[in-house]
C-alpha positions as CSV (number, residue, x, y, z in Angstrom):
1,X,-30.6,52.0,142.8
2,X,-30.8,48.6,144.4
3,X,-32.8,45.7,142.5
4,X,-36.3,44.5,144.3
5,X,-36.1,40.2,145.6
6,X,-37.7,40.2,142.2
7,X,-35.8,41.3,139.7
8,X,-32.5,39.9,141.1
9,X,-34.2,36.7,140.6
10,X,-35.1,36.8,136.9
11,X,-33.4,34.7,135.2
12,X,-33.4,34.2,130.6
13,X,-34.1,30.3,130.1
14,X,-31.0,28.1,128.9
15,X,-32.4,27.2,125.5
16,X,-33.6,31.2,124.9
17,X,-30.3,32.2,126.0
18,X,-28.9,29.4,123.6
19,X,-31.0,30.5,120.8
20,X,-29.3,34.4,121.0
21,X,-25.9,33.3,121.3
22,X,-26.2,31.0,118.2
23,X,-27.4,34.2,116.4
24,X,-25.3,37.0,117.5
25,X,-22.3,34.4,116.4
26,X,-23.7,34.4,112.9
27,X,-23.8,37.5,113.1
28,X,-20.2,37.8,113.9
29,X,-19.0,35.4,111.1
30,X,-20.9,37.4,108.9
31,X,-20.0,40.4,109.4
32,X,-16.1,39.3,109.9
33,X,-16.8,37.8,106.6
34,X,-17.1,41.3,104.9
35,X,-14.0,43.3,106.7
36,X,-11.3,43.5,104.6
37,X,-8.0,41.7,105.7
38,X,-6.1,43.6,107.9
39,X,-9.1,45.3,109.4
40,X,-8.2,46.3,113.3
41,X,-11.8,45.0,114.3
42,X,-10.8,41.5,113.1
43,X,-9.2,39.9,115.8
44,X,-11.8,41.2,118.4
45,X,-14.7,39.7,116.5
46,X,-12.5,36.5,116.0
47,X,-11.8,36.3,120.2
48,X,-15.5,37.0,120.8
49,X,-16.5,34.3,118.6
50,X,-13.9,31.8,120.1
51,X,-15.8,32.7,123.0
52,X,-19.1,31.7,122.1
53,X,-18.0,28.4,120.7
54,X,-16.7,27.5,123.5
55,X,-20.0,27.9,125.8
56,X,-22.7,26.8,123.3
57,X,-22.9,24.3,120.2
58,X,-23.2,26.9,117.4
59,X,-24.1,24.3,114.8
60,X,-26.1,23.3,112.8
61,X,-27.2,26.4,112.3
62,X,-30.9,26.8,112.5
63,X,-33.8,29.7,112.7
64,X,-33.2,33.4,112.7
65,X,-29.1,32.3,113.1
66,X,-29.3,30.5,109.7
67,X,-30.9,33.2,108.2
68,X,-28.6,35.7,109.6
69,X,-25.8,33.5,108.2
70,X,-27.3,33.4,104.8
71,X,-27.4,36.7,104.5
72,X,-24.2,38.1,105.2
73,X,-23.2,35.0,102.9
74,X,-25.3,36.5,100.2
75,X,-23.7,39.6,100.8
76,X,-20.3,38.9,100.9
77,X,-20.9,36.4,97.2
78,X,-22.1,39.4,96.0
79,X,-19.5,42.1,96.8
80,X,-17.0,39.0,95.4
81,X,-18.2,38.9,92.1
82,X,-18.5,42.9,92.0
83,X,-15.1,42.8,92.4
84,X,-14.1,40.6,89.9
85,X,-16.5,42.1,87.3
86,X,-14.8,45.6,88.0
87,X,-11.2,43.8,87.5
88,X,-12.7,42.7,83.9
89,X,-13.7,46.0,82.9
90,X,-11.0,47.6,84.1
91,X,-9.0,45.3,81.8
92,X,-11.2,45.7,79.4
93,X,-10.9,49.6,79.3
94,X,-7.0,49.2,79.9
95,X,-6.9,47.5,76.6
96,X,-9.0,50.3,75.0
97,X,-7.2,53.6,76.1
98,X,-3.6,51.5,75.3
99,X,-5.2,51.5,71.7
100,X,-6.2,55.1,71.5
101,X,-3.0,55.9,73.1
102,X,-1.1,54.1,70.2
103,X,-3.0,55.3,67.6
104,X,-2.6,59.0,69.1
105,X,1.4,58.4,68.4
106,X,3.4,61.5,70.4
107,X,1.3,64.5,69.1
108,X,-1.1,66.7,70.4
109,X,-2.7,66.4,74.2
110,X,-4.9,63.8,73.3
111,X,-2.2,61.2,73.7
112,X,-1.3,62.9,76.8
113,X,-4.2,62.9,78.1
114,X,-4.9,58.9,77.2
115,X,-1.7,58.7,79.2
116,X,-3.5,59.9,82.6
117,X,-6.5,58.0,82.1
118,X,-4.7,55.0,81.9
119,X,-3.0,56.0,85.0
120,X,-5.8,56.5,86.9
121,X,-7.7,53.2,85.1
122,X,-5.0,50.8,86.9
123,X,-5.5,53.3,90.2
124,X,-9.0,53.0,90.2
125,X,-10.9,51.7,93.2
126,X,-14.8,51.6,92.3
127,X,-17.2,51.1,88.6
128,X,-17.5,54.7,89.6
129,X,-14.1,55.7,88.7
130,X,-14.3,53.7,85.7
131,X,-17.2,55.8,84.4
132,X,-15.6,58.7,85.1
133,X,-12.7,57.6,83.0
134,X,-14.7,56.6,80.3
135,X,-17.0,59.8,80.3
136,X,-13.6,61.7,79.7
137,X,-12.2,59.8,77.1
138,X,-15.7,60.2,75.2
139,X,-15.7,63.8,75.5
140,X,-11.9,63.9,73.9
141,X,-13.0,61.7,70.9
142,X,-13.5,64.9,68.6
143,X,-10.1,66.0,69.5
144,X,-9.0,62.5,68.6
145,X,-11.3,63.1,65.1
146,X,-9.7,65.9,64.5
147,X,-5.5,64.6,64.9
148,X,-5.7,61.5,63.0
149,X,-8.3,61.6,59.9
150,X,-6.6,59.0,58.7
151,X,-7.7,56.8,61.4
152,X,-11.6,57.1,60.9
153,X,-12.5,53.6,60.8
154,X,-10.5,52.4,63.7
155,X,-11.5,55.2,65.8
156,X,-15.2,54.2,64.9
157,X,-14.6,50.6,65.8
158,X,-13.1,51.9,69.5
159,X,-16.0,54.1,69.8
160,X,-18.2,50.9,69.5
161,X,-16.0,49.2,71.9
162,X,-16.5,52.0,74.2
163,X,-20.1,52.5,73.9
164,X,-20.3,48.5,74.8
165,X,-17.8,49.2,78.1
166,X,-20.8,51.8,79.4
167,X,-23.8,49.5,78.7
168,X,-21.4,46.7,80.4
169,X,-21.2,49.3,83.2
170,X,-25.0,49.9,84.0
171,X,-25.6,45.6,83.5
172,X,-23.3,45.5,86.1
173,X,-24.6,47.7,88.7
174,X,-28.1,45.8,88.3
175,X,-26.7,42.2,87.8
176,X,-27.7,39.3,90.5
177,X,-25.2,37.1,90.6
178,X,-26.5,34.5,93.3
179,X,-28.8,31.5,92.9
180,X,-32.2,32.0,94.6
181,X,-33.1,28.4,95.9
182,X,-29.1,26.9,95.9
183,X,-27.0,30.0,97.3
184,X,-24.7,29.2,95.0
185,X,-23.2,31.5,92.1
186,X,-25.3,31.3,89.2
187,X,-24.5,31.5,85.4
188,X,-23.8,35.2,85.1
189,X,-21.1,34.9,87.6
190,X,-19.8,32.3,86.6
191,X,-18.7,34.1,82.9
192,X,-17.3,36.5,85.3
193,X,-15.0,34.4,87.3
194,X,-14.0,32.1,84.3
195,X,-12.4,35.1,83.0
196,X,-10.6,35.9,86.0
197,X,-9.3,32.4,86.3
198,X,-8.2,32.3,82.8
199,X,-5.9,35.9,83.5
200,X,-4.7,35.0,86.1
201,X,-3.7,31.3,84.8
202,X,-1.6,32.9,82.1
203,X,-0.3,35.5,84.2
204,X,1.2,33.1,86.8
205,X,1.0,29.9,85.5
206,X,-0.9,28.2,88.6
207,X,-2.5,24.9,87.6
208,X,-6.6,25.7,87.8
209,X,-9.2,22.7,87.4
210,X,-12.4,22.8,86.6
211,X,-15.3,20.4,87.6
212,X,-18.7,20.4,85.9
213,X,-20.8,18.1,88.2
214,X,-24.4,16.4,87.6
215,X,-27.0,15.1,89.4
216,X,-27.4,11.1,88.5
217,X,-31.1,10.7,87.5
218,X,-32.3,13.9,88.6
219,X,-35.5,13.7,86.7
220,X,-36.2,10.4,88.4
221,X,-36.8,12.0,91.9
222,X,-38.9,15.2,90.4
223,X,-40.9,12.5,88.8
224,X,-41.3,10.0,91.8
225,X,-41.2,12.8,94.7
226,X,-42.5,15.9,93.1
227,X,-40.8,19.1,91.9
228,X,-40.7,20.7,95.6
229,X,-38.4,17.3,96.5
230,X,-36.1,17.9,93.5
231,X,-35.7,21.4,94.9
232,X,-34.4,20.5,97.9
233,X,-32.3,17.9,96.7
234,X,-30.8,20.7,94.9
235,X,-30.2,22.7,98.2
236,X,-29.0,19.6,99.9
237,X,-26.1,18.9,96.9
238,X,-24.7,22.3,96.7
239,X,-24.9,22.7,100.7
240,X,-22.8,19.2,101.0
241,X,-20.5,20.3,97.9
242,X,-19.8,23.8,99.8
243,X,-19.2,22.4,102.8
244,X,-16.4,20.0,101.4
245,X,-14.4,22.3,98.9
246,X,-11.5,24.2,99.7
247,X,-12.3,27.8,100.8
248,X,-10.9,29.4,97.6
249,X,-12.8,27.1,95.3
250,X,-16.6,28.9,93.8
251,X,-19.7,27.1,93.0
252,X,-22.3,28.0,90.6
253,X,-25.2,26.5,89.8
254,X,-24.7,26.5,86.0
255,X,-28.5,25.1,85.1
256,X,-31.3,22.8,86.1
257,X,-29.2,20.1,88.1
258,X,-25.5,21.2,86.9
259,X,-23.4,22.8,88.6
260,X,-19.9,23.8,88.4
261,X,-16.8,24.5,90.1
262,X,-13.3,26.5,89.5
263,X,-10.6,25.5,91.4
264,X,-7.6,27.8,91.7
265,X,-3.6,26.9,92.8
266,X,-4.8,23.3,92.4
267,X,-2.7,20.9,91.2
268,X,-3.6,16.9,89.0
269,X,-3.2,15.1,92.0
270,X,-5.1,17.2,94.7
271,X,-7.9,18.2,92.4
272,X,-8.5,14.5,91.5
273,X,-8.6,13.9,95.6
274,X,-10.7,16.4,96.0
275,X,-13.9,15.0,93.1
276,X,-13.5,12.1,94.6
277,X,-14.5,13.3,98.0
278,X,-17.0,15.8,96.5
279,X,-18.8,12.4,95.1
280,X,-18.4,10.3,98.2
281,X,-19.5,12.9,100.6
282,X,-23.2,13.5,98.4
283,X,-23.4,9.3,98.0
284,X,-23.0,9.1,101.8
285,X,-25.4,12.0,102.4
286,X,-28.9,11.1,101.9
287,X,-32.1,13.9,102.2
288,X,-35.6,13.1,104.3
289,X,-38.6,14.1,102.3
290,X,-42.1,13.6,103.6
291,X,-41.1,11.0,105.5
292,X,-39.2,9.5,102.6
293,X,-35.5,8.5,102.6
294,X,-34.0,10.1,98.8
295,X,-30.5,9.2,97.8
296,X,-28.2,10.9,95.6
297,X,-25.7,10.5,93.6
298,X,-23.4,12.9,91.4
299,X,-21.1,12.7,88.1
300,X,-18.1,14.9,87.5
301,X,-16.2,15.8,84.8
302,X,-12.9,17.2,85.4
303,X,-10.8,19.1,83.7
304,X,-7.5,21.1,83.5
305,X,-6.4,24.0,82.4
306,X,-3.7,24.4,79.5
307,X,-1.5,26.8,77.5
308,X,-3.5,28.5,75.0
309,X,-7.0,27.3,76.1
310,X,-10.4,29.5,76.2
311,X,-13.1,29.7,78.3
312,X,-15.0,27.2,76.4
313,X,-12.6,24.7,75.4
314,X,-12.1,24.6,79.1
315,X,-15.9,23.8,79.6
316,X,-16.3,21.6,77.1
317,X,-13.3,19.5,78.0
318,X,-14.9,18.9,81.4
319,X,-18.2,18.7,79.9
320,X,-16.6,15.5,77.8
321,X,-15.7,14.4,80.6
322,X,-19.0,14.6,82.6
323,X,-20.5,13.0,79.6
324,X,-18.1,9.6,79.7
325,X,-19.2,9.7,83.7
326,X,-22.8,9.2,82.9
327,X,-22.8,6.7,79.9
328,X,-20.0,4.5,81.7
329,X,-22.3,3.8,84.6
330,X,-22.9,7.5,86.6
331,X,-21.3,8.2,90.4
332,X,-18.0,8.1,89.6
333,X,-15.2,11.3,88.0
334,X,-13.8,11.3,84.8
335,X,-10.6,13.3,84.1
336,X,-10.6,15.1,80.4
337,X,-8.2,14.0,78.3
């Protein structure tokens, strides 16, 4: 059917048609953000979005396009750290049937049957799968009873352990695991990926660094600009921080105005580079509140990972660190011992 004079002459405005591109290209990212490598729909999404950048400026991102961007962001933190959580009690459960399995020795089924759940433990894919496991190995406990008497106590201490795996289970199908006002990981995920990093320090011996960073008089600006300032001085540090790291490296907002980040395949040199950027990219920045021009400035303590170290040793070395920052004068790193 032919169009009328009319129609062929409507037209979208520039800035509306602006405005959709900018969010249908956040809405690419996104969702390219969540495909899994390798994914066949990858490389089309990528040439569309090469596209778009090409005929309109895409950033900063503002609107509906920023909020499409934040959450696919939101969503792809969280499916992140649900990964990493299932790694943990997988490892965790690993470690459990192992012990059964020892304990069982060579007789009876039980032991045989250990033998297949830890088989499909390491084949396991979903928390669902894990649960199925662990609803089996339950169930086989009395056969367990039965076999080795002699083993009471232990078998007690493993039914604890296992009891703790499910209500570890159901915390972590309910757990939130992002920052409301920063968008950055918050304290629960944090214990998470801590974990991980420790694991897979001592399983391949990468150098991982760890920076706890601090916003210099923070109470200052609540005081003088109000609570709703301090917030968005919040939002403004750990956008500027994001947007400087490394791609691999996680933030979390560890409490009030500290924040922290793990740093993966790093090495003394580069990771010392790096805090030093971190600090003189938030001391260049600066944040427009009613009007009113707020500076900030940040502290980090840095630390490294070593042989033999825990999860809090590692904290608190950095923390030490953090500390010498802000009595020796504040805006500057400090490298643990």
């Amino acid at each position: 059917m032919a169009k009328s004079p009319e129609e062929k002459n409507v037209a979208f405005p520039a800035p509306y048609t602006m405005r959709l591109a900018r969010i249908l290209h956040a809405f690419i990212d996104g969702v390219m953000g969540l495909l899994d490598k390798g994914d066949i729909l990858s490389p089309k999404l990528k040439s569309l979005s090469e596209v778009i950048q090409k005929s309109v400026r895409v950033k900063p991102l503002e609107g509906l396009a920023a909020e499409v961007f934040a959450y696919f962001e939101r969503m792809r933190m969280t499916r992140e750290i649900a990964k990493a959580e299932q790694d943990s009690v997988k490892e965790l459960f690993l470690d459990i049937a192992k012990s059964l399995k020892g304990m069982a020795g060579t007789s009876g089924n039980f032991s045989d049957n250990i033998g297949n759940y830890i088989e499909k433990i390491e084949s396991s894919t979903s928390l669902s799968d894990i649960v199925l496991c662990k609803n089996e190995i339950v169930g086989n406990m009395d056969e367990m009873r039965i076999e080795c008497q002699k083993m009471r106590s232990e078998l007690d201490v493993l039914q604890g352990e296992v009891g703790g795996l499910s209500k570890k289970l159901q915390e972590s199908e309910s757990m939130v695991h992002v920052d409301a006002l920063t968008q950055a990981y918050n304290r629960s995920a944090y214990e998470i990926k801590i974990s991980q990093a420790i694991r897979n320090y001592r399983k391949d011996q990468s150098p991982t660094a760890l920076y706890v960073v601090d916003i210099d008089f923070f109470k200052k600006i609540n005081d003088t600009h109000g609570h709703k300032a301090g917030d968005e001085v919040l939002k403004s540090v750990a956008g500027t921080l994001k947007s400087s790291m490394r791609e691999s490296d996680l933030l979390f907002r560890y409490g009030g105005e500290e924040f922290v980040i793990i740093l993966e395949k790093i090495d003394h040199s580069n990771a010392v580079k790096l805090a030093e950027k971190l600090r003189s990219s938030i001391e260049k920045d600066y944040l427009v509140y009613k009007e009113k021009k707020i500076a900030v400035t940040i502290s980090i303590g840095v630390s490294f990972l070593k042989e033999g170290d825990e999860e809090d040793v590692f904290f608190e070395n950095a923390d030490k660190a953090l500390y010498s920052a802000k009595t020796s004068g504040r805006n500057k790193i400090v490298i643990a011992e």
